[in-house]
PDB file of N, H, CA, C and O in Angstrom:
ATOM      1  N   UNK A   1      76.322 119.732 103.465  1.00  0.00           N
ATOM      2  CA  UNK A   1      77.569 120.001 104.156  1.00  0.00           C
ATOM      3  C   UNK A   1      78.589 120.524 103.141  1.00  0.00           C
ATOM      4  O   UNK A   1      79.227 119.708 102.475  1.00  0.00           O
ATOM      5  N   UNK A   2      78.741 121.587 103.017  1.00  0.00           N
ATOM      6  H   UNK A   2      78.223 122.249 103.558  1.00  0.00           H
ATOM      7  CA  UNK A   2      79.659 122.342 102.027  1.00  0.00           C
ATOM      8  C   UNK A   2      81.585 121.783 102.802  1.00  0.00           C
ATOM      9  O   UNK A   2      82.261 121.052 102.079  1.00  0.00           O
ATOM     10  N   UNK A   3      82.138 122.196 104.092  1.00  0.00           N
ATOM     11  H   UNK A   3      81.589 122.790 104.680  1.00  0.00           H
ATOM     12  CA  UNK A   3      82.852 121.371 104.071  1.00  0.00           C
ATOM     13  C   UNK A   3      82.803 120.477 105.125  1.00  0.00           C
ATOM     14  O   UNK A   3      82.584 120.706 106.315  1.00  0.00           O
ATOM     15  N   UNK A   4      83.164 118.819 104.226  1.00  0.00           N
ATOM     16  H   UNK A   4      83.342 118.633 103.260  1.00  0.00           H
ATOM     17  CA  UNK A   4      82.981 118.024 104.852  1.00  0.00           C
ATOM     18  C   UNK A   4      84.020 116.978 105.933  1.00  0.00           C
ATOM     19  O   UNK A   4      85.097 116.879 105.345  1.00  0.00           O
ATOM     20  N   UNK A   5      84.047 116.580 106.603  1.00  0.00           N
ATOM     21  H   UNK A   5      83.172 116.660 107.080  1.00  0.00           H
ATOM     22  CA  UNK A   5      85.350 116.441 107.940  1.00  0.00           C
ATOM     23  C   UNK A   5      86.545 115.777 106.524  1.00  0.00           C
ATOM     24  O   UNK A   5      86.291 115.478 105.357  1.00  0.00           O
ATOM     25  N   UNK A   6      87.599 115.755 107.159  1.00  0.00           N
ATOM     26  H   UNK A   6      87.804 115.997 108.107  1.00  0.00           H
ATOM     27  CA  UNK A   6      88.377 115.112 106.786  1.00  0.00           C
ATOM     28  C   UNK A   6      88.264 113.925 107.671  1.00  0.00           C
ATOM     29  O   UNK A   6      88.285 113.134 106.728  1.00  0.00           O
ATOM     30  N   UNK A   7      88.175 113.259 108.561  1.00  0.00           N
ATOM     31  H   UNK A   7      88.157 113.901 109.327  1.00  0.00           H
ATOM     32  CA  UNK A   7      88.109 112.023 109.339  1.00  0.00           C
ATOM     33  C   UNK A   7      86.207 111.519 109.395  1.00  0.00           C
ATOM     34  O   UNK A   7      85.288 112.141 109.928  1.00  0.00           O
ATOM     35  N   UNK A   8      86.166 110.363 108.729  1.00  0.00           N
ATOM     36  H   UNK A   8      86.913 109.858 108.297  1.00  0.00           H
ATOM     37  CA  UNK A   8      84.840 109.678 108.565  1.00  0.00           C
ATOM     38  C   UNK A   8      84.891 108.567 109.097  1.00  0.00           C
ATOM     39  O   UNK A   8      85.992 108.109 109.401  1.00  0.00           O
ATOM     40  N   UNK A   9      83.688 107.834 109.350  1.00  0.00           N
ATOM     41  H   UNK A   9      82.794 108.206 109.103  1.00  0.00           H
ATOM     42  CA  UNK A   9      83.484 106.597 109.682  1.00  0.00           C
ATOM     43  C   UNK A   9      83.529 105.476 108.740  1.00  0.00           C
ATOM     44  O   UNK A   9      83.290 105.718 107.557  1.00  0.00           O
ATOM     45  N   UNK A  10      83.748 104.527 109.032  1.00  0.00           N
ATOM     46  H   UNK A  10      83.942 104.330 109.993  1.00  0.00           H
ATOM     47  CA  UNK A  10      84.130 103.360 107.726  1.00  0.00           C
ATOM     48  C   UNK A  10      82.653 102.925 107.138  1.00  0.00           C
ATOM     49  O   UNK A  10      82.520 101.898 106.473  1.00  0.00           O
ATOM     50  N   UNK A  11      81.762 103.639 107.388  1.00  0.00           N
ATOM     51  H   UNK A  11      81.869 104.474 107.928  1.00  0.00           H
ATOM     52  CA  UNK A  11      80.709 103.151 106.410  1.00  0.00           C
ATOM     53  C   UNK A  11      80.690 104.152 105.872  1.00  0.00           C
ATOM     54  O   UNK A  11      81.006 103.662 104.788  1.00  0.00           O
ATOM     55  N   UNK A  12      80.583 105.295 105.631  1.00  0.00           N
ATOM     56  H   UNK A  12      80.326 105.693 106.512  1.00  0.00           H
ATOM     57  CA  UNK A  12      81.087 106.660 105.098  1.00  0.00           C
ATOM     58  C   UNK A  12      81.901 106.100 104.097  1.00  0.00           C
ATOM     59  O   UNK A  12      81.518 105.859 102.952  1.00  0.00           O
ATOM     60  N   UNK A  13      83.246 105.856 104.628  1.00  0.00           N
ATOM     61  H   UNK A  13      83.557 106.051 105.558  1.00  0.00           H
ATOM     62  CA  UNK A  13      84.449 105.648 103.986  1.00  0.00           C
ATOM     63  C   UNK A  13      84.293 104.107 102.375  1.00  0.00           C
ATOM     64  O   UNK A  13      84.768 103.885 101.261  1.00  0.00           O
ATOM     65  N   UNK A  14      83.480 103.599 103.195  1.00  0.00           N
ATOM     66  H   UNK A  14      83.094 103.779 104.100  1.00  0.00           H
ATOM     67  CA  UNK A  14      82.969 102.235 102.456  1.00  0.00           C
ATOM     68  C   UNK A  14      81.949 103.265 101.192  1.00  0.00           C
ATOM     69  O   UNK A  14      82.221 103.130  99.999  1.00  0.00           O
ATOM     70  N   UNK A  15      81.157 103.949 101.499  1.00  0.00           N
ATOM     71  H   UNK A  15      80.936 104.058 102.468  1.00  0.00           H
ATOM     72  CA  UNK A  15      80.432 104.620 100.085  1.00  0.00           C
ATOM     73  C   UNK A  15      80.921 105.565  99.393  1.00  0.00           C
ATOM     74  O   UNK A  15      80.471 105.893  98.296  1.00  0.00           O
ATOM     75  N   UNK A  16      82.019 106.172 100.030  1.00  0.00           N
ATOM     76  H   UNK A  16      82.385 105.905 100.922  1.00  0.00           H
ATOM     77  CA  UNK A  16      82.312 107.055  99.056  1.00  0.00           C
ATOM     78  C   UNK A  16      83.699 106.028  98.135  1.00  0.00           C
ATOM     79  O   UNK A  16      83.905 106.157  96.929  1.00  0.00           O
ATOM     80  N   UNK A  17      84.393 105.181  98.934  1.00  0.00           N
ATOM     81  H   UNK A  17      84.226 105.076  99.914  1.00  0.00           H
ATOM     82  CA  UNK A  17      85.766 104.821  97.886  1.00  0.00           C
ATOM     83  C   UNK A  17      84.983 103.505  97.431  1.00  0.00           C
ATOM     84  O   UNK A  17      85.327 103.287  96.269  1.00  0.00           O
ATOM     85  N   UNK A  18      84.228 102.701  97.789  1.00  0.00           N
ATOM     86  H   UNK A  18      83.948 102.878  98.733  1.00  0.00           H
ATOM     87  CA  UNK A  18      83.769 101.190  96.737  1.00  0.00           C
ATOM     88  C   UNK A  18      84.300 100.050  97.622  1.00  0.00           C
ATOM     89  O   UNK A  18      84.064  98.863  97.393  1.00  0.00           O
ATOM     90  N   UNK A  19      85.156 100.576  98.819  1.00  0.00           N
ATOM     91  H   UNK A  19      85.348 101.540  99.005  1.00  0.00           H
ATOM     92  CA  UNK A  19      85.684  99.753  99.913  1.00  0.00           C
ATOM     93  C   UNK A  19      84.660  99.020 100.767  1.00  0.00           C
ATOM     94  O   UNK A  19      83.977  99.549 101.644  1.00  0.00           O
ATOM     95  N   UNK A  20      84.635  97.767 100.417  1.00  0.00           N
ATOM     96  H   UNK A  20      85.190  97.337  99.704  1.00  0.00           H
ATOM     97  CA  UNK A  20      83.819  97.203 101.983  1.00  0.00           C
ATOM     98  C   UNK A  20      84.163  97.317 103.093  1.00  0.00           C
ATOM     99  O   UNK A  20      85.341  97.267 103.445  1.00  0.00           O
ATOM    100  N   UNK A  21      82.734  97.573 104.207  1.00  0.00           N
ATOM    101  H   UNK A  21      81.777  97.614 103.922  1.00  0.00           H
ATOM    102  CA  UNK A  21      83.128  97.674 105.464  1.00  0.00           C
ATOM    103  C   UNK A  21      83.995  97.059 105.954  1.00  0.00           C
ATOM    104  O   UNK A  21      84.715  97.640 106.765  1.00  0.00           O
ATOM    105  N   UNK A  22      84.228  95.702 105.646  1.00  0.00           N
ATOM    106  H   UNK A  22      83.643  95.229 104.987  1.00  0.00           H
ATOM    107  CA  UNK A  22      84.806  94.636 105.967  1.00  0.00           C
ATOM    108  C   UNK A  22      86.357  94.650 105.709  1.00  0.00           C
ATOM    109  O   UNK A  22      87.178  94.256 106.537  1.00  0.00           O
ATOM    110  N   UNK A  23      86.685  95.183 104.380  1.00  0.00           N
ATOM    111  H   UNK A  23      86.018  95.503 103.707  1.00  0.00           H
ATOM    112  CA  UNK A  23      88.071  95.432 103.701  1.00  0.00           C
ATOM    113  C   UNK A  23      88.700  96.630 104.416  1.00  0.00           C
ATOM    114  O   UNK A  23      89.913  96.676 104.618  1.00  0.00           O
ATOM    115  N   UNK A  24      87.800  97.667 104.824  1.00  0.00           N
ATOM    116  H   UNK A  24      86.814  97.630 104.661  1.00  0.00           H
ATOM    117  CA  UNK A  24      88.661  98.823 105.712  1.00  0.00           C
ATOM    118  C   UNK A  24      88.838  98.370 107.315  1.00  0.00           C
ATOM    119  O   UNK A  24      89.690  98.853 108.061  1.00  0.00           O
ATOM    120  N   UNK A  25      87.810  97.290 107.717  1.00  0.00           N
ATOM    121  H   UNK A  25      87.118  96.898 107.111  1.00  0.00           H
ATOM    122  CA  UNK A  25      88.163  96.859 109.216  1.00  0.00           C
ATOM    123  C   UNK A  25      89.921  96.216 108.726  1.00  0.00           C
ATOM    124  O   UNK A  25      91.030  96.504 109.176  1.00  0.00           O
ATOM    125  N   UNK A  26      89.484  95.259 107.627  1.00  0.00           N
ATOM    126  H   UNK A  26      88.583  95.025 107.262  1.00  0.00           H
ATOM    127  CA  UNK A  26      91.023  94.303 107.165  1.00  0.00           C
ATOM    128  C   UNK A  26      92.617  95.417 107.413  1.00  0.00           C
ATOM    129  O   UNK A  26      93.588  95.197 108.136  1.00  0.00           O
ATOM    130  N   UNK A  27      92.396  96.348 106.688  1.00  0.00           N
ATOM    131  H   UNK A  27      91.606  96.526 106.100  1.00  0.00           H
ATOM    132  CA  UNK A  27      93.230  97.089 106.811  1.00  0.00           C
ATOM    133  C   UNK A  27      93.870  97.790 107.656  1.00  0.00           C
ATOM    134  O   UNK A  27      95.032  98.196 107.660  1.00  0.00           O
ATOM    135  N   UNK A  28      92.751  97.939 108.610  1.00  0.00           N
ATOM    136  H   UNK A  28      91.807  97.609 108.607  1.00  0.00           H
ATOM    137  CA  UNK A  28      93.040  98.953 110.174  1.00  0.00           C
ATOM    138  C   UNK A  28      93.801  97.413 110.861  1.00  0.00           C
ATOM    139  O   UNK A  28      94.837  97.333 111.522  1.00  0.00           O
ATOM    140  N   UNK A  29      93.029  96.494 110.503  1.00  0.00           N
ATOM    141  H   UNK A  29      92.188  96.558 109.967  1.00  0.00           H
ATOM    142  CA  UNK A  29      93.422  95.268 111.703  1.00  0.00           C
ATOM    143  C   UNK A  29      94.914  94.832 111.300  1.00  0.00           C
ATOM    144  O   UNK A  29      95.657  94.634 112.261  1.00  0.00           O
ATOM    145  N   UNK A  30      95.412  94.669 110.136  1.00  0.00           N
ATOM    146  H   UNK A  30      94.808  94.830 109.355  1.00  0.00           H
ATOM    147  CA  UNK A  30      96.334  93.833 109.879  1.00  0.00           C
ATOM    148  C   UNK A  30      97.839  94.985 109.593  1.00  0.00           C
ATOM    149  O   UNK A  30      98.908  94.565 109.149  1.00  0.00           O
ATOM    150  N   UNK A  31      97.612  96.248 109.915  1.00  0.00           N
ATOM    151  H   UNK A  31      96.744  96.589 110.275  1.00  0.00           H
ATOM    152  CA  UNK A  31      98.346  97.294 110.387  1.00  0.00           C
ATOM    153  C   UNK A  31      98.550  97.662 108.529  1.00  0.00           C
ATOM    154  O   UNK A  31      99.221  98.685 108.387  1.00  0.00           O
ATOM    155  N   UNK A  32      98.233  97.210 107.562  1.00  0.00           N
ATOM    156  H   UNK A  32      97.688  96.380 107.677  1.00  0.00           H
ATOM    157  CA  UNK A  32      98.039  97.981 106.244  1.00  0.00           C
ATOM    158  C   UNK A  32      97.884  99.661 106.747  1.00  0.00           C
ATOM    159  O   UNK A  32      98.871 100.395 106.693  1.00  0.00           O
ATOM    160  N   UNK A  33      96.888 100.039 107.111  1.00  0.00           N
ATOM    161  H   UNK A  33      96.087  99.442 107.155  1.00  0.00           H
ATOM    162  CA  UNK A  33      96.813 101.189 107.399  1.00  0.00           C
ATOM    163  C   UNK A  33      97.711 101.805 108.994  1.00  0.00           C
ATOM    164  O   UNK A  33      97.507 101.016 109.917  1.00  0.00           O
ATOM    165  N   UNK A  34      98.344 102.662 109.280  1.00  0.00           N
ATOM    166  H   UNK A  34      98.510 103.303 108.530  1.00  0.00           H
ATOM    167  CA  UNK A  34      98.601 103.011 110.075  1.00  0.00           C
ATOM    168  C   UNK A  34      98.084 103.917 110.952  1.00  0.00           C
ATOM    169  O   UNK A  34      97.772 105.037 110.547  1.00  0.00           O
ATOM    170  N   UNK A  35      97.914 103.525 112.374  1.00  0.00           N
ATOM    171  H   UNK A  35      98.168 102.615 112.703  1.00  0.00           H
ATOM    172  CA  UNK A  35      97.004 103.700 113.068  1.00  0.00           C
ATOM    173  C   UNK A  35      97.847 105.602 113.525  1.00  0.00           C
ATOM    174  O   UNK A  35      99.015 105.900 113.771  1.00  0.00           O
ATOM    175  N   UNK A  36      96.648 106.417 113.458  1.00  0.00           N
ATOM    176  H   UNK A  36      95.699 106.175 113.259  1.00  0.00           H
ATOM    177  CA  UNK A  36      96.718 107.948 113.973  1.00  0.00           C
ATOM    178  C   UNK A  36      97.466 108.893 113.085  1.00  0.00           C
ATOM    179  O   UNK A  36      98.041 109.973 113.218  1.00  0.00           O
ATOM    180  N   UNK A  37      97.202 107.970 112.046  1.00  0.00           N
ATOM    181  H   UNK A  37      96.735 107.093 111.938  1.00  0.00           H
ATOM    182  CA  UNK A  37      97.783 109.041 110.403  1.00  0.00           C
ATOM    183  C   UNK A  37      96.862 108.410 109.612  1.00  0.00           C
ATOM    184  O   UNK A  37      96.226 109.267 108.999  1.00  0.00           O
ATOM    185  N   UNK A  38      96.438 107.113 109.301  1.00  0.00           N
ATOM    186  H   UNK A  38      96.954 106.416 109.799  1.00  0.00           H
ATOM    187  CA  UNK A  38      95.283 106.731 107.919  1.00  0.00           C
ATOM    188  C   UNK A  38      94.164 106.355 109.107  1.00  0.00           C
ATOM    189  O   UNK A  38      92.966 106.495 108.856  1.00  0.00           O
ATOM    190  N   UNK A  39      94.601 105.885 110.376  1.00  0.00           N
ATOM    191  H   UNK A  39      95.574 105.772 110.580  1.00  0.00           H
ATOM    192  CA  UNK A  39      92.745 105.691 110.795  1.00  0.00           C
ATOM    193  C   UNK A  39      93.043 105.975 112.425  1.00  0.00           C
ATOM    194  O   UNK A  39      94.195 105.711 112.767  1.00  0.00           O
ATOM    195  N   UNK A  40      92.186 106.459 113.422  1.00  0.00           N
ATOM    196  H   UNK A  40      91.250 106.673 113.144  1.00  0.00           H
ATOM    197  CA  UNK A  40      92.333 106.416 114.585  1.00  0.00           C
ATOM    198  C   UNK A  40      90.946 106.242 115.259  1.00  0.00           C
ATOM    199  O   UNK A  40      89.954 106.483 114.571  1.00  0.00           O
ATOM    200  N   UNK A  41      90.808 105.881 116.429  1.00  0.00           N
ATOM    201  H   UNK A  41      91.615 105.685 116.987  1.00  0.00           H
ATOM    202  CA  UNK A  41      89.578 105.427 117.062  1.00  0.00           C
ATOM    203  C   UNK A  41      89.179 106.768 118.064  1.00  0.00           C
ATOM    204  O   UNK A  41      90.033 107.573 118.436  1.00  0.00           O
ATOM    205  N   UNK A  42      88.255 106.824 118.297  1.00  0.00           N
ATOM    206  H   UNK A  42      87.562 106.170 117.995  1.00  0.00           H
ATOM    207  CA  UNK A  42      87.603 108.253 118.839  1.00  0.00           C
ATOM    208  C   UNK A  42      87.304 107.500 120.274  1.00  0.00           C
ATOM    209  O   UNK A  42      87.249 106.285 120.463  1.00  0.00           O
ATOM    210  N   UNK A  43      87.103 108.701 121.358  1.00  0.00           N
ATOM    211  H   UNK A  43      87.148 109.688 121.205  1.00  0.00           H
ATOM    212  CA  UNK A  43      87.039 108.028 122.848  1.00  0.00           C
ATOM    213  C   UNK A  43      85.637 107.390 122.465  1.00  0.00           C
ATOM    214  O   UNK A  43      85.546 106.582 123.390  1.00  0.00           O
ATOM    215  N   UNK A  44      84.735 107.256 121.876  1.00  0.00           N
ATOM    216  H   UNK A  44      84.809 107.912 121.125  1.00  0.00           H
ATOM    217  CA  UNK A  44      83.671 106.255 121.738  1.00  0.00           C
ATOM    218  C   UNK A  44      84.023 104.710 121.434  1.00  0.00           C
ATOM    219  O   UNK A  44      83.222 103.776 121.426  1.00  0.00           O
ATOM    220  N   UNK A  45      85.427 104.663 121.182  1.00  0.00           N
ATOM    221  H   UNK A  45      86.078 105.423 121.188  1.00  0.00           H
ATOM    222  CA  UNK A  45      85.516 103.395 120.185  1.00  0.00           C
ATOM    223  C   UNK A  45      85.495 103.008 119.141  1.00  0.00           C
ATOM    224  O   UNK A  45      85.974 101.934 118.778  1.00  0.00           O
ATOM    225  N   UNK A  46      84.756 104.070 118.238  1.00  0.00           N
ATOM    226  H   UNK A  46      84.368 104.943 118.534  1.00  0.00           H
ATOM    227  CA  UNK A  46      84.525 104.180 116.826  1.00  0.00           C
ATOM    228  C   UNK A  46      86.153 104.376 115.869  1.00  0.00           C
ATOM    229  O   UNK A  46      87.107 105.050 116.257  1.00  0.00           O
ATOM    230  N   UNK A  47      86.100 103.778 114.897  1.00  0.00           N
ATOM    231  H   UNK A  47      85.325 103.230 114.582  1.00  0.00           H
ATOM    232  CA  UNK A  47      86.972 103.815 114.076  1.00  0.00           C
ATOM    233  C   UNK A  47      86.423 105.075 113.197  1.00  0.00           C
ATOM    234  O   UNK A  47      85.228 105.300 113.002  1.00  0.00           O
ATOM    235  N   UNK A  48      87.621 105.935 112.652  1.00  0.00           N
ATOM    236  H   UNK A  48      88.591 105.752 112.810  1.00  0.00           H
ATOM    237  CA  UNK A  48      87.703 106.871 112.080  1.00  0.00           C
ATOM    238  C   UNK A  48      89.042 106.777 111.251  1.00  0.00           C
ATOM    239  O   UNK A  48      90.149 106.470 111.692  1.00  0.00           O
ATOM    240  N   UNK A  49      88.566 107.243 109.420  1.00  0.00           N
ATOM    241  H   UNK A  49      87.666 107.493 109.062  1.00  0.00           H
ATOM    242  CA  UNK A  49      89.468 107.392 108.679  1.00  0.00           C
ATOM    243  C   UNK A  49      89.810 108.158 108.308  1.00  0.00           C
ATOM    244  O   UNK A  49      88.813 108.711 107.844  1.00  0.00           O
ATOM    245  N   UNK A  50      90.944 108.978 108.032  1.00  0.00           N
ATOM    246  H   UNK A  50      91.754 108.529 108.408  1.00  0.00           H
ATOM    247  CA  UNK A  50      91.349 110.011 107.647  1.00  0.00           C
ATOM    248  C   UNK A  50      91.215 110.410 106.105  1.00  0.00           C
ATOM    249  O   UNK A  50      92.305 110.466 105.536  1.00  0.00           O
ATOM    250  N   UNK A  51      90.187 110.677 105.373  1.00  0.00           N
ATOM    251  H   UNK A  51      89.301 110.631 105.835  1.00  0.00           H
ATOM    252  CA  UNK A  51      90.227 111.005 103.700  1.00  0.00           C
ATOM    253  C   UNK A  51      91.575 111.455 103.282  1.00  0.00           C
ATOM    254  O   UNK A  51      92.078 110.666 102.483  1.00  0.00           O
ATOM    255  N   UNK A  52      92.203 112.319 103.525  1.00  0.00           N
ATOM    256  H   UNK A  52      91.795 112.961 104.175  1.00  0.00           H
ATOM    257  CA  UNK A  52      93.450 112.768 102.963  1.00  0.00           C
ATOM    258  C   UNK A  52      94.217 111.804 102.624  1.00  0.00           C
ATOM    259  O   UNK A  52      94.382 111.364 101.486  1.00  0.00           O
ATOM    260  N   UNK A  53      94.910 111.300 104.018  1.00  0.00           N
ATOM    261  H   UNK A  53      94.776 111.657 104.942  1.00  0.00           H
ATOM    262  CA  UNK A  53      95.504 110.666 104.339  1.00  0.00           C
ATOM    263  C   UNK A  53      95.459 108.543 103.298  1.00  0.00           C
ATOM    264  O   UNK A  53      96.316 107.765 102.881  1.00  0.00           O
ATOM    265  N   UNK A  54      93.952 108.564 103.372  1.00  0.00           N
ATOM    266  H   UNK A  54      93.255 109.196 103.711  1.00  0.00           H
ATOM    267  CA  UNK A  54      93.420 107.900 102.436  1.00  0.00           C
ATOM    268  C   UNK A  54      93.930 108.004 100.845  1.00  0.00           C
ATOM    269  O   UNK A  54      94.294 107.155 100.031  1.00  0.00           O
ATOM    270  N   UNK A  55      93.857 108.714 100.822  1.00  0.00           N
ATOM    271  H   UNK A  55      93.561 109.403 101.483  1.00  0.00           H
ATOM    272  CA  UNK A  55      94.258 109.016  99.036  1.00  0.00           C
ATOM    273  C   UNK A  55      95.511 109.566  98.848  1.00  0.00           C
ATOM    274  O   UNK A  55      95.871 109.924  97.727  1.00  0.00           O
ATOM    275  N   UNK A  56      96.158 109.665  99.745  1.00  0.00           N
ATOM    276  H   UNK A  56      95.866 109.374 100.656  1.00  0.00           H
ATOM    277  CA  UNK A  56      97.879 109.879  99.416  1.00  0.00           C
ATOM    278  C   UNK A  56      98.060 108.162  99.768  1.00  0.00           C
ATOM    279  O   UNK A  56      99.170 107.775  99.404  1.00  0.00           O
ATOM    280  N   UNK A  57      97.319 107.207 100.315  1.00  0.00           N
ATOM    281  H   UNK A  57      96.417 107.522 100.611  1.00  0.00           H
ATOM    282  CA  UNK A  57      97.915 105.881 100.310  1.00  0.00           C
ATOM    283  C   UNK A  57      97.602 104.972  98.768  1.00  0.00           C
ATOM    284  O   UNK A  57      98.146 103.942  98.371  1.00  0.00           O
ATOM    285  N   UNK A  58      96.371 105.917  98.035  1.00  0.00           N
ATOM    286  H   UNK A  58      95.928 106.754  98.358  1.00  0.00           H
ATOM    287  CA  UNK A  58      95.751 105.023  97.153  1.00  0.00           C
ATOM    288  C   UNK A  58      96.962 105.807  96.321  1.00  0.00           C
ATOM    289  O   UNK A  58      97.663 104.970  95.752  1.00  0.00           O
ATOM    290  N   UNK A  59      97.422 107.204  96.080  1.00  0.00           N
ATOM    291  H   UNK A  59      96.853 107.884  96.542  1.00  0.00           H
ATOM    292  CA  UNK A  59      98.262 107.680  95.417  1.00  0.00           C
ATOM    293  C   UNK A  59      99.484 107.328  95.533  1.00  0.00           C
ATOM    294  O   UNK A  59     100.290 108.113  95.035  1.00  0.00           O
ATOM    295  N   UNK A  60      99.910 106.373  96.043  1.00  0.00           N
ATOM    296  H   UNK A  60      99.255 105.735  96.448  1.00  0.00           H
ATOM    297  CA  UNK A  60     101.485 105.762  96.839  1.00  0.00           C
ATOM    298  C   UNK A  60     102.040 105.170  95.998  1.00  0.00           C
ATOM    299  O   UNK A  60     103.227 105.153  95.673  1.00  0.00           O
ATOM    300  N   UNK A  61     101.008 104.560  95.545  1.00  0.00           N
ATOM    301  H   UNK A  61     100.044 104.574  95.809  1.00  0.00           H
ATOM    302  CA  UNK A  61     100.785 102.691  94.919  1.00  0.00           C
ATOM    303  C   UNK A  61     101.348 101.575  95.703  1.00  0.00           C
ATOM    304  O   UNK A  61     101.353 100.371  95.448  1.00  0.00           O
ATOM    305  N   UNK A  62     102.007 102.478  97.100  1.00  0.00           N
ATOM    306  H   UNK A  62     102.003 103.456  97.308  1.00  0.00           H
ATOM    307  CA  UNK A  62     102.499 101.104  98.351  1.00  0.00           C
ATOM    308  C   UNK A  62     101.629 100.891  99.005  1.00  0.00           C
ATOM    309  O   UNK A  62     100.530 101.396  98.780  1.00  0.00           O
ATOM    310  N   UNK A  63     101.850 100.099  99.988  1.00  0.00           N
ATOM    311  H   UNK A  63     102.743  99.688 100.171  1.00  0.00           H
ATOM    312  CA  UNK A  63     101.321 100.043 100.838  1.00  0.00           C
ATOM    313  C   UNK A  63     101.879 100.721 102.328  1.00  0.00           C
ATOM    314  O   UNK A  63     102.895 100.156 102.733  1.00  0.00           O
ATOM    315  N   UNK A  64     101.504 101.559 102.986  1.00  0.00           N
ATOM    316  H   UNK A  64     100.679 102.018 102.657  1.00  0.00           H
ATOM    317  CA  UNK A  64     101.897 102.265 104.407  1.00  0.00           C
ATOM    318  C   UNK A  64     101.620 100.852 105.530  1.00  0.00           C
ATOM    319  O   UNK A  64     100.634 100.182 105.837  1.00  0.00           O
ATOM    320  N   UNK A  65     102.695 100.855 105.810  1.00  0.00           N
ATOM    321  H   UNK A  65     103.496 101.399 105.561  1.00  0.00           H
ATOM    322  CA  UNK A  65     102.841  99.813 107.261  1.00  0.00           C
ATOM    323  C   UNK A  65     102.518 100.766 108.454  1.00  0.00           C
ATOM    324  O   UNK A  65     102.590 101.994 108.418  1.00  0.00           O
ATOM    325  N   UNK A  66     102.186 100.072 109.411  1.00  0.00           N
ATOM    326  H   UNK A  66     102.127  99.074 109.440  1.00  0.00           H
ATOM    327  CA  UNK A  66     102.576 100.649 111.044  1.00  0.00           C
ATOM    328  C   UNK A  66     104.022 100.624 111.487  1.00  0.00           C
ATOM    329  O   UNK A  66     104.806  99.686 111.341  1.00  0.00           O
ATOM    330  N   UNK A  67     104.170 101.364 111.841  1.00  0.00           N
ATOM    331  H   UNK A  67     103.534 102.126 111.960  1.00  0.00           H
ATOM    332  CA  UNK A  67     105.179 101.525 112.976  1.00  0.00           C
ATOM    333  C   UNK A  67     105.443 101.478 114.076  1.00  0.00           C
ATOM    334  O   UNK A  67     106.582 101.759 114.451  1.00  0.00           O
TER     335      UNK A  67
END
């Protein structure tokens, strides 16, 4: 895949950053991440993370709340 989505699934997301599955559910759940800019759910239900969006939060050094 030469280019690859910007929005992945959290096991995706879990191998490429060192994040456990478990630590990116933590984040979506406890509103750390903000929902439909760092992660949004697809009409399947599936959680989806935004890479970009991902690494301008690791580049922050804050933490992004919900709103």
């Amino acid at each position: 895949m030469s280019n690859p989505s910007r929005w992945v699934l959290i096991n995706r997301l879990a191998e490429i950053t060192g994040y456990s599955e478990d630590a990116v559910r933590h984040k979506v759940k406890n509103g750390t991440w903000s929902q439909g800019r760092i992660w949004r759910k697809a009409p399947d239900g599936r959680i989806f993370v935004n890479l970009e969006e991902f690494e301008r939060w690791v580049e922050s050094g804050r933490q992004l709340a919900a709103h």
